[in-house]
N, C-alpha and C positions, 0 to 999 in steps of 0.2 A: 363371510365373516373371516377374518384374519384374524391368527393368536400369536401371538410375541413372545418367546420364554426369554427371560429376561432372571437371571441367575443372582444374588447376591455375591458380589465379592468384598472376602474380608479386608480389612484396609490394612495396605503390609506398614505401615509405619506404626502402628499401633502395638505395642510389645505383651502378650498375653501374660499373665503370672500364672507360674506353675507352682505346685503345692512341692513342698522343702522335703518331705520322705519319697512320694511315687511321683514326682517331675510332672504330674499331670496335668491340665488347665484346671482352673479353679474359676467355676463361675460366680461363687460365693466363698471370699476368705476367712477363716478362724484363724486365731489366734491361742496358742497352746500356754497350758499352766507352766507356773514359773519352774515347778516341781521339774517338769519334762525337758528343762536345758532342751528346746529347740528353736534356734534361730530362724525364723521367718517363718510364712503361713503355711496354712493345711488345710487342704480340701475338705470338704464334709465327712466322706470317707474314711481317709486320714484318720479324723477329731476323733469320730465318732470309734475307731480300734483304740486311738489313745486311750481316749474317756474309760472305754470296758477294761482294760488294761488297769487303768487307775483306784478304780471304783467296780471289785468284782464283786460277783454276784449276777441277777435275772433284775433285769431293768424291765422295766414298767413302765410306757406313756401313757399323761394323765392330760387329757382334754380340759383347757382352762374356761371353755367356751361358756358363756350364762344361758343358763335356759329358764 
């Protein structure tokens, strides 16, 4: 039995978006409040030091899930 490794290559024509503060790919974009004057997206990352930045205090995730 023969194995083939067969590699993914990304496709160079394809322009990745980097997030507008840490230049980094962004697999998922956000979009920042109007409050935060930033031009163009932000990674989760990003959002997410904006957001605690904005809104201080101990944040809490709440499970919307029905049970």
């Amino acid at each position: 039995m023969i194995f083939i490794w067969m590699e993914k290559v990304p496709d160079s024509l394809v322009e990745v978006e980097k997030c507008t503060l840490c230049k980094n790919p962004m697999p998922h974009k956000y979009v920042g409040m109007p409050q935060w004057k930033i031009e163009g997206f932000l990674c989760g990352s990003c959002y997410s030091q904006k957001i605690n930045e904005h809104y201080p205090g101990e944040h809490v995730r709440v499970s919307m899930d029905k049970k």
